[in-house]
mmCIF file of the C-alpha atoms, coordinates in Angstrom:
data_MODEL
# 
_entry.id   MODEL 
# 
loop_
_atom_site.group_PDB 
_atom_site.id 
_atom_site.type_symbol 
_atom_site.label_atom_id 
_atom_site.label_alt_id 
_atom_site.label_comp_id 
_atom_site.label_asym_id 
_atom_site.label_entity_id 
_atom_site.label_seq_id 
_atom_site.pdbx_PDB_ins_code 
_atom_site.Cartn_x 
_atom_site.Cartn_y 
_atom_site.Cartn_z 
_atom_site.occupancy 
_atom_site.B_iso_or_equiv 
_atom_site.pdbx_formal_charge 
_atom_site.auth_seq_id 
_atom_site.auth_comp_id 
_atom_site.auth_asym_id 
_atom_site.auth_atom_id 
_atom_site.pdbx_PDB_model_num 
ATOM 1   C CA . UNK A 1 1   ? -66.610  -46.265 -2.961  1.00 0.00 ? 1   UNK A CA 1 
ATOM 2   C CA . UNK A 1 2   ? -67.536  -44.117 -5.990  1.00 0.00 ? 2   UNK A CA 1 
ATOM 3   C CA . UNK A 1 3   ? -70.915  -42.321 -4.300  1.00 0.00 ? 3   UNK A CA 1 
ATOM 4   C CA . UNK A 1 4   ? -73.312  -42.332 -2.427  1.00 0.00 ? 4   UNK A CA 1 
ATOM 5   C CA . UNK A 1 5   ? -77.179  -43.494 -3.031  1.00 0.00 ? 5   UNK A CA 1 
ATOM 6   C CA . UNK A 1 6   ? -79.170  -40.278 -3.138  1.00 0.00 ? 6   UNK A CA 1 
ATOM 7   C CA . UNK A 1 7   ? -82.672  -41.953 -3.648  1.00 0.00 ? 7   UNK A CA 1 
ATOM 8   C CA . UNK A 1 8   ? -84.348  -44.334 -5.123  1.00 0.00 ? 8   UNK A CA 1 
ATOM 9   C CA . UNK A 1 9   ? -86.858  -43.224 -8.740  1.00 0.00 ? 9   UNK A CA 1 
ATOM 10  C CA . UNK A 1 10  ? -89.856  -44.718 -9.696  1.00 0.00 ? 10  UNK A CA 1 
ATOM 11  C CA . UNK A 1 11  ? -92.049  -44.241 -12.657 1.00 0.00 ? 11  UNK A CA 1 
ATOM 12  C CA . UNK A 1 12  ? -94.923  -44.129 -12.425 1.00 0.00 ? 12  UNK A CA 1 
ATOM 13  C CA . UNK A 1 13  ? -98.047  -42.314 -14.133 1.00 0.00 ? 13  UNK A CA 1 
ATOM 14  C CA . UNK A 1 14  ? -98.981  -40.022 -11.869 1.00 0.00 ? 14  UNK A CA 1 
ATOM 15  C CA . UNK A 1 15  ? -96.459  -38.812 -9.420  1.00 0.00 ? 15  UNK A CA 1 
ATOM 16  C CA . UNK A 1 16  ? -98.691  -37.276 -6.306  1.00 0.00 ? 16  UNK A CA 1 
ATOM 17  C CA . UNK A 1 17  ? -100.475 -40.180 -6.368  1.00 0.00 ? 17  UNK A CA 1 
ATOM 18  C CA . UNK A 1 18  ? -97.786  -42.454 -5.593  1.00 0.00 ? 18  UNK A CA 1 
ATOM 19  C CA . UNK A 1 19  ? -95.847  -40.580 -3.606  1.00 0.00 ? 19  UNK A CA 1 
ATOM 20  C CA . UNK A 1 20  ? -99.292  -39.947 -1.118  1.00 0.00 ? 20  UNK A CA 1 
ATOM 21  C CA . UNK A 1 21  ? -99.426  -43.912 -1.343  1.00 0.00 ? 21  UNK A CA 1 
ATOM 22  C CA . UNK A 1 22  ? -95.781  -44.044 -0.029  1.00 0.00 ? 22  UNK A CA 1 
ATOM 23  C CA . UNK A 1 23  ? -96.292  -41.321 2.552   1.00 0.00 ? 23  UNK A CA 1 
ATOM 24  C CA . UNK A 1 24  ? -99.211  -43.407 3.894   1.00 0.00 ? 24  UNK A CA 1 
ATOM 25  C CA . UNK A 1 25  ? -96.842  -46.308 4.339   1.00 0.00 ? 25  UNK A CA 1 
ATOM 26  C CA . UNK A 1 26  ? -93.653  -44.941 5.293   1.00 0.00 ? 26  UNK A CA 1 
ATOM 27  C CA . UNK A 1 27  ? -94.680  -41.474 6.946   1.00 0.00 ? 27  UNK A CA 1 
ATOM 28  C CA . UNK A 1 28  ? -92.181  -38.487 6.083   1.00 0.00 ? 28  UNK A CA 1 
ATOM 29  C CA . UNK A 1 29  ? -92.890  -35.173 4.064   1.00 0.00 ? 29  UNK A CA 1 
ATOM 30  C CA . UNK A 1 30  ? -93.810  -35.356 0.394   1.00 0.00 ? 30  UNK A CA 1 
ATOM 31  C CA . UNK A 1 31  ? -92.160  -32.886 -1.456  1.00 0.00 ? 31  UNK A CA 1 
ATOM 32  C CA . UNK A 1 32  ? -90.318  -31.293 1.037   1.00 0.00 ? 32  UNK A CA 1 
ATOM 33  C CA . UNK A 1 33  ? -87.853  -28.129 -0.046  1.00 0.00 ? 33  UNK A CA 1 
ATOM 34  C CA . UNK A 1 34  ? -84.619  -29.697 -1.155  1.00 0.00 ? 34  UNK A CA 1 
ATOM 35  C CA . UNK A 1 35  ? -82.010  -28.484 -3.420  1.00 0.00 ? 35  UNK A CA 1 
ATOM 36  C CA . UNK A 1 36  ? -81.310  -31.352 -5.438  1.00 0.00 ? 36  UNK A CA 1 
ATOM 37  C CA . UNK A 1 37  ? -84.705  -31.549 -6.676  1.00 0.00 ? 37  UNK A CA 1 
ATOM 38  C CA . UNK A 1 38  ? -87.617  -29.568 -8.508  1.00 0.00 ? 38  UNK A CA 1 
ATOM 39  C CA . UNK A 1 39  ? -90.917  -31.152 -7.767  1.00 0.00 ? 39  UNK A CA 1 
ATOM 40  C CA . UNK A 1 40  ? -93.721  -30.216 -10.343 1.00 0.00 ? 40  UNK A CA 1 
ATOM 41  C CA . UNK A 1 41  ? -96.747  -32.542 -12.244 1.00 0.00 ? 41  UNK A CA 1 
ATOM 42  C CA . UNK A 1 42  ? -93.955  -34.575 -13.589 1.00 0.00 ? 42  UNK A CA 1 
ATOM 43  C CA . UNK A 1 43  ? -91.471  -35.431 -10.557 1.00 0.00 ? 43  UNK A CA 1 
ATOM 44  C CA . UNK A 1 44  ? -91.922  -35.838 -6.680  1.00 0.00 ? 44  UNK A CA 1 
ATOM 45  C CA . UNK A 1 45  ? -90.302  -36.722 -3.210  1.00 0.00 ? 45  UNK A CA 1 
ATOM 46  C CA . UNK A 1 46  ? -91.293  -38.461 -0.351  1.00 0.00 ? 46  UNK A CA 1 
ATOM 47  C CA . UNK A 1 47  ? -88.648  -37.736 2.352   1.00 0.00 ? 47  UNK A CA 1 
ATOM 48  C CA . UNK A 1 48  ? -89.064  -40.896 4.544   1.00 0.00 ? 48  UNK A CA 1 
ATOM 49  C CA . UNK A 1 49  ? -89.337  -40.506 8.056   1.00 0.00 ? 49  UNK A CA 1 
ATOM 50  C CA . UNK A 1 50  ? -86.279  -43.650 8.249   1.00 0.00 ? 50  UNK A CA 1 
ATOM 51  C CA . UNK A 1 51  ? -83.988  -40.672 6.207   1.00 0.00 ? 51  UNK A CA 1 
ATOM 52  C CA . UNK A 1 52  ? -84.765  -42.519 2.974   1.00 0.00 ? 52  UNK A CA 1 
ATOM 53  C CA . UNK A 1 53  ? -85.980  -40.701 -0.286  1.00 0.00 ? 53  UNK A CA 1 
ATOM 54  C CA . UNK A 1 54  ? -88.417  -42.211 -2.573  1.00 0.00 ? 54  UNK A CA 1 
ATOM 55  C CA . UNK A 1 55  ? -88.546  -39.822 -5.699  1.00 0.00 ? 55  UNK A CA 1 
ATOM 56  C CA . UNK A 1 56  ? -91.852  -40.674 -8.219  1.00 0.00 ? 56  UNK A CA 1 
ATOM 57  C CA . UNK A 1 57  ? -91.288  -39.375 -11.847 1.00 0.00 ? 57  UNK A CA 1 
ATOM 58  C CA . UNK A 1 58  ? -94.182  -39.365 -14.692 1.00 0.00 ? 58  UNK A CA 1 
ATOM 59  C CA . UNK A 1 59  ? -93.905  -41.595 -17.417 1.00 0.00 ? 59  UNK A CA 1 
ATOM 60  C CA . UNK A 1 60  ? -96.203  -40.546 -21.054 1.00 0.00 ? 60  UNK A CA 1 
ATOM 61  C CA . UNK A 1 61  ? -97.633  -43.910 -21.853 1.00 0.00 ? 61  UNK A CA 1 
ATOM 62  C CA . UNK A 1 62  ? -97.053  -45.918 -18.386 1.00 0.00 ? 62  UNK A CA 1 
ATOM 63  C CA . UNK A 1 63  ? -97.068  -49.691 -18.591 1.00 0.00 ? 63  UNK A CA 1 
ATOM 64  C CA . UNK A 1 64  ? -97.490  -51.235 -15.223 1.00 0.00 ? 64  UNK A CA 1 
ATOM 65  C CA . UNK A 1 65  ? -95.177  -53.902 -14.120 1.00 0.00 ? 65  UNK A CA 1 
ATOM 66  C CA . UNK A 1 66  ? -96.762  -57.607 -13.879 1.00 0.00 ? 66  UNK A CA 1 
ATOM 67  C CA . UNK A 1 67  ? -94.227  -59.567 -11.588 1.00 0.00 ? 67  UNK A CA 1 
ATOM 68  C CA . UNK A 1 68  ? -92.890  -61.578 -12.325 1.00 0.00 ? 68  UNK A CA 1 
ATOM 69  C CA . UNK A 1 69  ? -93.601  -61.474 -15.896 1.00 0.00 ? 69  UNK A CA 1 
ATOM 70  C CA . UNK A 1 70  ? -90.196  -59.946 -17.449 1.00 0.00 ? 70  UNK A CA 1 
ATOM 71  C CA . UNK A 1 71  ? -92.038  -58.729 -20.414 1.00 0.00 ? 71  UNK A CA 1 
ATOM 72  C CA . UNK A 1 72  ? -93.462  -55.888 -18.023 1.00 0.00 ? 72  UNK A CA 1 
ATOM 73  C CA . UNK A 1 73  ? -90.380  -55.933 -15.610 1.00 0.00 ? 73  UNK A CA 1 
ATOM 74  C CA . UNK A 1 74  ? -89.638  -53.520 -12.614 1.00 0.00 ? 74  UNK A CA 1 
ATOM 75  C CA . UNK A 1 75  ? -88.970  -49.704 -13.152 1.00 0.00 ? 75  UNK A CA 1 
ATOM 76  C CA . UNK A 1 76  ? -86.679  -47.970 -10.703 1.00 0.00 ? 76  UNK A CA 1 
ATOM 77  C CA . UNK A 1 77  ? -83.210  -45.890 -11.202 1.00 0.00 ? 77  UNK A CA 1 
ATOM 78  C CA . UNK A 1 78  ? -80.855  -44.727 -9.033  1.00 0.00 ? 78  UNK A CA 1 
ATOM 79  C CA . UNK A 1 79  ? -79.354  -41.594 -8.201  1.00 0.00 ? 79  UNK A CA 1 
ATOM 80  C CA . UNK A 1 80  ? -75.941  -41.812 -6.750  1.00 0.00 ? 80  UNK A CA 1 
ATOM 81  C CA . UNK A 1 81  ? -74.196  -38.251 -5.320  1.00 0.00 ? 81  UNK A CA 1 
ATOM 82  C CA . UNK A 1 82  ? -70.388  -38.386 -6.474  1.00 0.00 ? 82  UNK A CA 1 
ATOM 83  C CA . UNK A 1 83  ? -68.369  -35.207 -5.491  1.00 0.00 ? 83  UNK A CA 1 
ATOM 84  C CA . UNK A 1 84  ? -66.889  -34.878 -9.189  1.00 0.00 ? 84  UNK A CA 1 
ATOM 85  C CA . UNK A 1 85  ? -68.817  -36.216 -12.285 1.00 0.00 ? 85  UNK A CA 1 
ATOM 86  C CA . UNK A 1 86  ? -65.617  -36.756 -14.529 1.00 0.00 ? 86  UNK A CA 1 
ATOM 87  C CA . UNK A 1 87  ? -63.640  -39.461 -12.123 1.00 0.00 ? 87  UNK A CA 1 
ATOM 88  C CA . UNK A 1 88  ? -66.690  -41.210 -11.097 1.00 0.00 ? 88  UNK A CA 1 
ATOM 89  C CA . UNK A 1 89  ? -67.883  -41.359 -14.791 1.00 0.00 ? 89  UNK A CA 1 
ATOM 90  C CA . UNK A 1 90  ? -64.246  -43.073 -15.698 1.00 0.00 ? 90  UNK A CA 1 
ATOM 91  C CA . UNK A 1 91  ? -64.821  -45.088 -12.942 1.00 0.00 ? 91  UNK A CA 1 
ATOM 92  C CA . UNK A 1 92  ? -68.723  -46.017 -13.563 1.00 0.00 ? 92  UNK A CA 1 
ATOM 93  C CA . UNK A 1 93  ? -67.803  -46.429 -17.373 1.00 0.00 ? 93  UNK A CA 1 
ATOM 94  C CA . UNK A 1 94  ? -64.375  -49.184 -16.299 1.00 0.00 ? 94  UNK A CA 1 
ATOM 95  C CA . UNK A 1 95  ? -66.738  -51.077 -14.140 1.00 0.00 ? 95  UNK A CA 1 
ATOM 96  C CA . UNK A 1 96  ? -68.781  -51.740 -17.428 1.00 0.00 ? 96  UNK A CA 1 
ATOM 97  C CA . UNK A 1 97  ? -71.284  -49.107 -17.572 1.00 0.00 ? 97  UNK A CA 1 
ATOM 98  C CA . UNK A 1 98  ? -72.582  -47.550 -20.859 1.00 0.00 ? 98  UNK A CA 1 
ATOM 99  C CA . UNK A 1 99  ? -73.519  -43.371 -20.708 1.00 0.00 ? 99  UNK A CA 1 
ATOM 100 C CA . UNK A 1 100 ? -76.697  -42.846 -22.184 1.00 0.00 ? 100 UNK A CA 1 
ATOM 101 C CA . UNK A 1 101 ? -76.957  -39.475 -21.505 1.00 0.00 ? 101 UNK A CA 1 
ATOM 102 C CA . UNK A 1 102 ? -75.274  -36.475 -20.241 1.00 0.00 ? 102 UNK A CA 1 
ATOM 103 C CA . UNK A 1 103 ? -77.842  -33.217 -18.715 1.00 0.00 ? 103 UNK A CA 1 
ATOM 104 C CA . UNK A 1 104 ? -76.443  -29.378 -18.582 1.00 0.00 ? 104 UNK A CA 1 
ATOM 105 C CA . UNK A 1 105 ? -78.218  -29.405 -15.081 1.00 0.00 ? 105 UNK A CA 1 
ATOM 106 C CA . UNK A 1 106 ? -75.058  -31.715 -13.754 1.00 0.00 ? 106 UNK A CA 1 
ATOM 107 C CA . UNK A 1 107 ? -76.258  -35.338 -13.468 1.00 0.00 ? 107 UNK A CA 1 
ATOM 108 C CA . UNK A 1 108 ? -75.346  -38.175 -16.178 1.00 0.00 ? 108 UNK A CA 1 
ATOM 109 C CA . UNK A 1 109 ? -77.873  -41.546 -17.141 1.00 0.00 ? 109 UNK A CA 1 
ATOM 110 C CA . UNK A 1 110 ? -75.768  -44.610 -17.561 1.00 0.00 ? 110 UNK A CA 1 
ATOM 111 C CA . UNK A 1 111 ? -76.912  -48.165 -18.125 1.00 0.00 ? 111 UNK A CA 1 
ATOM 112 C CA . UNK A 1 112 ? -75.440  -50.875 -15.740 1.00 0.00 ? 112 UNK A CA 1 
ATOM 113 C CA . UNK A 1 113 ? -74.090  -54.371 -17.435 1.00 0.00 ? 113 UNK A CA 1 
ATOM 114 C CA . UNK A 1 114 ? -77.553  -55.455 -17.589 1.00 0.00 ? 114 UNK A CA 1 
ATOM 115 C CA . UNK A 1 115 ? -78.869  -52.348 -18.838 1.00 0.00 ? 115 UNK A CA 1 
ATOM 116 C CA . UNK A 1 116 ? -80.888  -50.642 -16.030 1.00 0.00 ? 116 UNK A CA 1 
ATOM 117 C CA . UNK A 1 117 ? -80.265  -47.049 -15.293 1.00 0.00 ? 117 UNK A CA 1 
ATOM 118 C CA . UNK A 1 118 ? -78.973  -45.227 -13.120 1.00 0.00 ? 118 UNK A CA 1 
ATOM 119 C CA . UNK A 1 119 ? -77.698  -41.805 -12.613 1.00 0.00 ? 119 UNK A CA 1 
ATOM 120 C CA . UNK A 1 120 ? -74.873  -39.744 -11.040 1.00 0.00 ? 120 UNK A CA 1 
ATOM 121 C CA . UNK A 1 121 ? -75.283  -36.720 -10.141 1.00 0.00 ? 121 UNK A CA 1 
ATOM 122 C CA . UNK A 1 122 ? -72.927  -33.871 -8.533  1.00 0.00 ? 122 UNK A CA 1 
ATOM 123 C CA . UNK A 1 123 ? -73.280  -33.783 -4.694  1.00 0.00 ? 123 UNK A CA 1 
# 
């Protein structure tokens, strides 16, 4: 095991709006105090009353998805807590990931095989 799945991110155009949707659905606490994230107009939380986190992060120029049309496909990402960002970017990177981007604020974007991303980021 490389890390462990900090929460699920999905775009979206407007982020309180979504994540109010969720919290209707799920329960929990939208944008609960958490270290590992700053909420503001462009990213939020819903801390699931199950334990899991939905984050909701603002797109410029949203497209909707139209399943299962794959010229409008899904967007998600995960976030994955490692304990050290250098071995579990070898490691990522062996298993055929690409690094698309690395952020002074300690997390790192990487593209699986297919191309969706995902990021790690220092638990």
């Amino acid at each position: 095991m490389i890390g462990k799945l900090q929460c699920v991110v999905l775009d979206c155009p407007d982020v309180l709006e979504l994540a109010r949707f969720y919290h209707a659905l799920l329960g929990g606490t939208v944008n609960k105090p958490d270290r590992r994230w700053a909420v503001n107009d462009d990213f939020a939380t819903l801390h699931a009353g199950s334990g899991l986190v939905l984050a909701f992060q603002r797109v410029k120029d949203y497209r909707a998805p139209r399943w299962p049309d794959g010229a409008h496909p899904q967007q998600f990402h995960l976030d994955i807590d490692v304990p050290d960002l250098e071995p579990a970017q070898d490691q990522v990177l062996d298993l055929g990931a690409r690094l698309l981007h690395v952020d002074r604020g300690g997390w790192r974007v990487f593209a699986d095989p297919a191309g969706h991303p995902f990021c790690l980021i220092r638990g």
